[in-house]
MMTF fields as JSON, N, C-alpha, C and O atoms, coordinates in Angstrom:
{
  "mmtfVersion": "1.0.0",
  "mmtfProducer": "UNKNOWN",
  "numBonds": 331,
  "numAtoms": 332,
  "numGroups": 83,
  "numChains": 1,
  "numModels": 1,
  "chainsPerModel": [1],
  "groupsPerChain": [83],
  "chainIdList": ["A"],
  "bondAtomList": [4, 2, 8, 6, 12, 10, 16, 14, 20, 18, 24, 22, 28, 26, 32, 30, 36, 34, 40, 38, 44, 42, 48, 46, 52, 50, 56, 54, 60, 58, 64, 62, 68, 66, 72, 70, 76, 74, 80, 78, 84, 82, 88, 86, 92, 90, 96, 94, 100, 98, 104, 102, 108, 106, 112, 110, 116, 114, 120, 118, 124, 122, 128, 126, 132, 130, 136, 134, 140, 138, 144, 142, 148, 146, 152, 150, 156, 154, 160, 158, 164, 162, 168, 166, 172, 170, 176, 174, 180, 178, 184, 182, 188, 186, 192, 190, 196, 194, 200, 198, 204, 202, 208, 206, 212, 210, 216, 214, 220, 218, 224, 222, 228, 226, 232, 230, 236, 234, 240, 238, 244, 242, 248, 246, 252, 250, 256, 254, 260, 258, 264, 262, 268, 266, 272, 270, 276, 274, 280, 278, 284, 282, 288, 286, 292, 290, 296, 294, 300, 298, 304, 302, 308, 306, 312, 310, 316, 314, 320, 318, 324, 322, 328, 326],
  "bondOrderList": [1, 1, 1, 1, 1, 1, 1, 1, 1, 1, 1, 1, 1, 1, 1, 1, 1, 1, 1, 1, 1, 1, 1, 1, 1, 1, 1, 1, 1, 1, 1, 1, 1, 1, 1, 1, 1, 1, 1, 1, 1, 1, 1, 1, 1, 1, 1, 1, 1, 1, 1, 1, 1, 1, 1, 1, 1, 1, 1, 1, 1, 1, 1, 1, 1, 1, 1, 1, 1, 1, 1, 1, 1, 1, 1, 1, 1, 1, 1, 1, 1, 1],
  "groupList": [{"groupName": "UNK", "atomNameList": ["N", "CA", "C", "O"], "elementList": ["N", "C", "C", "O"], "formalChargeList": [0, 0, 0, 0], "bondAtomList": [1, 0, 2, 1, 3, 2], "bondOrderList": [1, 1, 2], "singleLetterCode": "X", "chemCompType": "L-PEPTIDE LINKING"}],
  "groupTypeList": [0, 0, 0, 0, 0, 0, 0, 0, 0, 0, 0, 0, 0, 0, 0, 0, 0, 0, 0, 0, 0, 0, 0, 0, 0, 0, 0, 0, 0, 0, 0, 0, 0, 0, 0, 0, 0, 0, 0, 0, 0, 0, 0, 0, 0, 0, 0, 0, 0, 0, 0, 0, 0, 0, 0, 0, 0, 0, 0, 0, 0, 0, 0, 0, 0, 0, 0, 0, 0, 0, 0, 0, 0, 0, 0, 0, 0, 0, 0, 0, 0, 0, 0],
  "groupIdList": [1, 2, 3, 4, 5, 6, 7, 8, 9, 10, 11, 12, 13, 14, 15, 16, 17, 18, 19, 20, 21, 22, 23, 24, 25, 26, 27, 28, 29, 30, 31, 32, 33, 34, 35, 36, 37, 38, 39, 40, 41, 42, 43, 44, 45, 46, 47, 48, 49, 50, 51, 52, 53, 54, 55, 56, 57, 58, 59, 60, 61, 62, 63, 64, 65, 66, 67, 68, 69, 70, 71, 72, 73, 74, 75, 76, 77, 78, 79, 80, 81, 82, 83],
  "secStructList": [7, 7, 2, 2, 2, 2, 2, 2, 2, 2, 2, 2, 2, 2, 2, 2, 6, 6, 6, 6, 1, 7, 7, 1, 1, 7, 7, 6, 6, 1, 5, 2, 2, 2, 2, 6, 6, 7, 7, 2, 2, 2, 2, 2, 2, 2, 2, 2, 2, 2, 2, 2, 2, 1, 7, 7, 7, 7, 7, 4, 4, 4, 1, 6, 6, 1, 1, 5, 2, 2, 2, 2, 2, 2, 2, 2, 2, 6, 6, 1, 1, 7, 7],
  "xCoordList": [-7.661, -8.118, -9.018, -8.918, -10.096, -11.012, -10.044, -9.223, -10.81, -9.639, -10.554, -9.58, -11.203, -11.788, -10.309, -9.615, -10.134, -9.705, -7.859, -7.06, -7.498, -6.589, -6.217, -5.271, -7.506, -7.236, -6.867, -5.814, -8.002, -7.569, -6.252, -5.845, -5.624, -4.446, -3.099, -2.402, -3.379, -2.653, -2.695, -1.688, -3.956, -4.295, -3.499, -2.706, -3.768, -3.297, -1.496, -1.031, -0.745, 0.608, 1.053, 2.118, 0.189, 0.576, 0.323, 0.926, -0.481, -0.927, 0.485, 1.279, 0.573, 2.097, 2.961, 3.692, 3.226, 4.929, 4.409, 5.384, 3.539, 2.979, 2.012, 0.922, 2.337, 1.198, 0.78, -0.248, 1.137, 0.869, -0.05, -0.508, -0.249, -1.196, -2.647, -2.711, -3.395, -5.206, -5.398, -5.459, -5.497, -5.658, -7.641, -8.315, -7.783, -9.428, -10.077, -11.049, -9.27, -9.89, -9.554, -9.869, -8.882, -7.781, -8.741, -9.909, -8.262, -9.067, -8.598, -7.374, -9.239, -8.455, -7.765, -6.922, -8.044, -7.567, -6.621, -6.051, -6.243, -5.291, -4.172, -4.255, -3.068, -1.625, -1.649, -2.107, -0.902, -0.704, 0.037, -0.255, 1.51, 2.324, 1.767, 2.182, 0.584, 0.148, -0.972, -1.239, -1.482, -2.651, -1.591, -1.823, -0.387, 0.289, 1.745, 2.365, 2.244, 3.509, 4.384, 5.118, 4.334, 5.251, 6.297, 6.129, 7.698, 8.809, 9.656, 9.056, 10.629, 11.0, 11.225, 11.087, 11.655, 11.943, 10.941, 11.007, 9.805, 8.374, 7.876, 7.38, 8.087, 7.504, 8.487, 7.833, 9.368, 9.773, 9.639, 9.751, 9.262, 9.039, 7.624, 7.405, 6.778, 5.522, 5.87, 5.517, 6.475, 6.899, 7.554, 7.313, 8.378, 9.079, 8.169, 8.292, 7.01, 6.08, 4.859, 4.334, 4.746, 3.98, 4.581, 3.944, 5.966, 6.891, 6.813, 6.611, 7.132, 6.814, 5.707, 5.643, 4.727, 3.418, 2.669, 1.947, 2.67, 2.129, 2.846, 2.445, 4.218, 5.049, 5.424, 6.453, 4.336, 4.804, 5.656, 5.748, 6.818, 7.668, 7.395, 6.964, 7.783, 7.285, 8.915, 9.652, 8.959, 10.269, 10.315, 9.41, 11.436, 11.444, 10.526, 9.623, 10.81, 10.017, 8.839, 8.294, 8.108, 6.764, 6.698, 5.774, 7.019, 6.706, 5.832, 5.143, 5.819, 4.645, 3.911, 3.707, 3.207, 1.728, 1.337, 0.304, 2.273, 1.849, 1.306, 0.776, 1.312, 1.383, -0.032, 0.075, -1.0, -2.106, -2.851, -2.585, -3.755, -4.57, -5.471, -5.572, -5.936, -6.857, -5.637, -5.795, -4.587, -3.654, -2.611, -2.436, -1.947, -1.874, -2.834, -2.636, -4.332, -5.158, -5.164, -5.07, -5.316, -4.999, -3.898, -4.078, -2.619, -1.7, -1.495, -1.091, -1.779, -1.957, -2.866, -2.693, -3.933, -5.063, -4.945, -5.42, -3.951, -3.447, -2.45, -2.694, -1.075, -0.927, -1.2, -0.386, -2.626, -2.683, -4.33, -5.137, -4.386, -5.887, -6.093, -6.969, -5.162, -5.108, -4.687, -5.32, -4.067, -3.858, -5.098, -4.849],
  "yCoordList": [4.643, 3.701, 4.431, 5.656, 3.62, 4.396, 3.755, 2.904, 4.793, 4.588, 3.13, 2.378, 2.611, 1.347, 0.33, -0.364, 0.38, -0.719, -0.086, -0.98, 1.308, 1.753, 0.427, -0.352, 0.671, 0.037, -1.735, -2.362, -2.098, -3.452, -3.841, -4.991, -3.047, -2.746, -3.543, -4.557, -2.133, -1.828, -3.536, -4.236, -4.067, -4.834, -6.252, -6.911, -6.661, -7.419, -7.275, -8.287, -6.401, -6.248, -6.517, -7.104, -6.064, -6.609, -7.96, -8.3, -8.836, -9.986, -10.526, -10.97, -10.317, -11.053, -10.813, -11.78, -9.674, -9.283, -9.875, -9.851, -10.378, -10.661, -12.224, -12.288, -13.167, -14.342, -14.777, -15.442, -14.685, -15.7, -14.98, -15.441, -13.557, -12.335, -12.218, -11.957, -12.456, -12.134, -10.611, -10.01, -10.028, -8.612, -8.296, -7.51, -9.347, -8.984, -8.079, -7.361, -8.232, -7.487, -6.374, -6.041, -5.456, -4.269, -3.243, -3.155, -2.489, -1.2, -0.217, -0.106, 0.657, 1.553, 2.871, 3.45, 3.316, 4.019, 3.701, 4.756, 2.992, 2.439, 1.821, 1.247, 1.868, 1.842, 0.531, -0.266, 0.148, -1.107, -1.995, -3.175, -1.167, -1.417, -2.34, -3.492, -1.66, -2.304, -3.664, -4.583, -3.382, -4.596, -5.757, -6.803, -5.69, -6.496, -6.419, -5.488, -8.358, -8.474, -7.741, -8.261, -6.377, -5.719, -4.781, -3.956, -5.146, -4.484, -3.637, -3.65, -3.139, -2.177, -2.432, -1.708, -3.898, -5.068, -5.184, -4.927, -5.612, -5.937, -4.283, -4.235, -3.348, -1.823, -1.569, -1.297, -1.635, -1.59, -2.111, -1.473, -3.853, -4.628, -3.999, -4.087, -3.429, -2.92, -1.544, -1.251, -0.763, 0.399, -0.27, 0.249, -1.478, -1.887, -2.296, -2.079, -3.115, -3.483, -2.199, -2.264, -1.491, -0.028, 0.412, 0.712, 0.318, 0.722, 0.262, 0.906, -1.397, -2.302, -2.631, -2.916, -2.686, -2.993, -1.809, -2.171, -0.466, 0.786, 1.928, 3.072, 1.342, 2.751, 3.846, 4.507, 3.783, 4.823, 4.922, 4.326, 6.172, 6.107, 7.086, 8.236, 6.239, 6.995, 7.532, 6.794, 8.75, 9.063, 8.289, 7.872, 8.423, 7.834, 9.107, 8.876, 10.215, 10.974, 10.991, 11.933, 10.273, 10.079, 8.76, 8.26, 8.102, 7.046, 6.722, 5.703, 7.994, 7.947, 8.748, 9.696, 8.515, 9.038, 7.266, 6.967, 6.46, 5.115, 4.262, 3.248, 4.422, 4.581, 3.255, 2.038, 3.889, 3.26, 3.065, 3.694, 2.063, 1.821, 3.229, 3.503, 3.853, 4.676, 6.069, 6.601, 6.256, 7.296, 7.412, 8.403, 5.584, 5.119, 5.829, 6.725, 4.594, 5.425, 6.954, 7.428, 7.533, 9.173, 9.549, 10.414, 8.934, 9.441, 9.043, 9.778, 7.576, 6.967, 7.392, 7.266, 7.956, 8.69, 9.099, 8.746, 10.313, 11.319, 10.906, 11.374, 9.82, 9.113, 7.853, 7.231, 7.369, 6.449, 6.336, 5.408, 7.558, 8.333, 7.798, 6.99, 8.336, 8.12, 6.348, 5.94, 5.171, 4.201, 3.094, 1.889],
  "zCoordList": [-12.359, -11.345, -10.343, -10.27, -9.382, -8.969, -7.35, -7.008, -6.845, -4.958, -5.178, -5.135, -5.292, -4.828, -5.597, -4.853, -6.554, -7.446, -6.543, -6.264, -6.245, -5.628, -4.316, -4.199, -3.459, -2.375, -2.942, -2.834, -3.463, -3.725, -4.317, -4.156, -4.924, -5.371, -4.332, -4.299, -3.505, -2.302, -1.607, -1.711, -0.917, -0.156, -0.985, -0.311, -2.474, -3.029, -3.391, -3.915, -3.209, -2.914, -1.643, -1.45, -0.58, 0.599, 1.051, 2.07, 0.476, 0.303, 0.148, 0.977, -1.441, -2.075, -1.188, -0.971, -0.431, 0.377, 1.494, 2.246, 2.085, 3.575, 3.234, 3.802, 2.526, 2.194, 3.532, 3.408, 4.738, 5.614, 6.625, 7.671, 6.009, 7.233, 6.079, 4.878, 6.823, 6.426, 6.688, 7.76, 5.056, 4.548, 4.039, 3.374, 4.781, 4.755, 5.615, 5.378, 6.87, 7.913, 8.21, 9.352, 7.454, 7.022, 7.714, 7.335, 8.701, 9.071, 8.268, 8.324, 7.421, 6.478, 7.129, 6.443, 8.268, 9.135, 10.03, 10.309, 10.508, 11.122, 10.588, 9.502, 11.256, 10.903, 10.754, 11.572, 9.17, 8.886, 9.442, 9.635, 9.851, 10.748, 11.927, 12.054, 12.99, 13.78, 13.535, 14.309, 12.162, 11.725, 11.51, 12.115, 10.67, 10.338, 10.901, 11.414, 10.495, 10.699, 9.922, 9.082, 10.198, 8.968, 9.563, 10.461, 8.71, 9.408, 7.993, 6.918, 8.046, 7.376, 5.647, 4.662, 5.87, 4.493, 3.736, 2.534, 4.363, 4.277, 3.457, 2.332, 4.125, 3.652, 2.046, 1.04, 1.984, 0.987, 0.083, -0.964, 0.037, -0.942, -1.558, -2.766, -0.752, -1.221, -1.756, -2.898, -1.077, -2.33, -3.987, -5.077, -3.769, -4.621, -5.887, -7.093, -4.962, -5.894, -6.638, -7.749, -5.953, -6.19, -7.796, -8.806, -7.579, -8.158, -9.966, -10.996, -9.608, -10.816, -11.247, -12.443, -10.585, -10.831, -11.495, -12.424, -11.235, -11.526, -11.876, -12.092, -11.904, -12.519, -11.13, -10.989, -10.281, -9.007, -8.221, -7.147, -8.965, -7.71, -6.477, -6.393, -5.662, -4.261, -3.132, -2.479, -3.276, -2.9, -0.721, 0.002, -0.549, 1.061, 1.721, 2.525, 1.358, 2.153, 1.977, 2.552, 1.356, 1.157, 1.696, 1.055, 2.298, 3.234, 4.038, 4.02, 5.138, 6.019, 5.806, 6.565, 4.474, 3.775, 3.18, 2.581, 3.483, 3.471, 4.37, 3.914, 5.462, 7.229, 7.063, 7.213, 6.788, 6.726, 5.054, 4.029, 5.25, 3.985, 3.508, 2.312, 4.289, 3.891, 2.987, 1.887, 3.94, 3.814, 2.136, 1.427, 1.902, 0.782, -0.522, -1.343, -0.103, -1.042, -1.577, -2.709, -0.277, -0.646, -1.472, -2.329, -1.306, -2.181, -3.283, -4.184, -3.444, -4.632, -5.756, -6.968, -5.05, -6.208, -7.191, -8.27, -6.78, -7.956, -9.225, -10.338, -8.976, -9.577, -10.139, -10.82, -9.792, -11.114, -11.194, -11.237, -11.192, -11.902, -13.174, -13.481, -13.971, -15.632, -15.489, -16.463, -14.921, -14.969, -14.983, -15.042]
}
């Protein structure tokens, strides 16, 4: 996957766990936390979906390398390069 198709990825999981928040206007640097209505339930369902959707497991301590869209991307890269 190219970080482009990465991010859209990302943005379209948070879509599904969040339907009622507009993921168009996503600053990729900034904390998602603060762009969106998102609380601890909400963060997990998107690891959850990371999870089922792409095979990636993402341990808890890799959490806040999820923090933001741009940061995600970064970690996501490396595992689903070959995807």
């Amino acid at each position: 996957m190219t970080r482009e198709e990465i991010k859209q990825a990302v943005i379209d999981i948070i879509s599904e766990v969040l339907p009622d928040d507009d993921c168009s206007q996503l600053e990729p640097e900034k904390d998602l936390r603060e762009q969106l209505d998102l609380d601890s339930m909400d963060f997990l369902d998107i690891v959850m979906e990371l999870r089922k959707q792409y095979g990636v497991e993402v341990p808890e301590e890799d959490y806040p390398q999820l923090a933001s869209l741009q940061s995600s991307v970064d970690y996501l890269e490396p595992k689903l390069k070959d995807k």
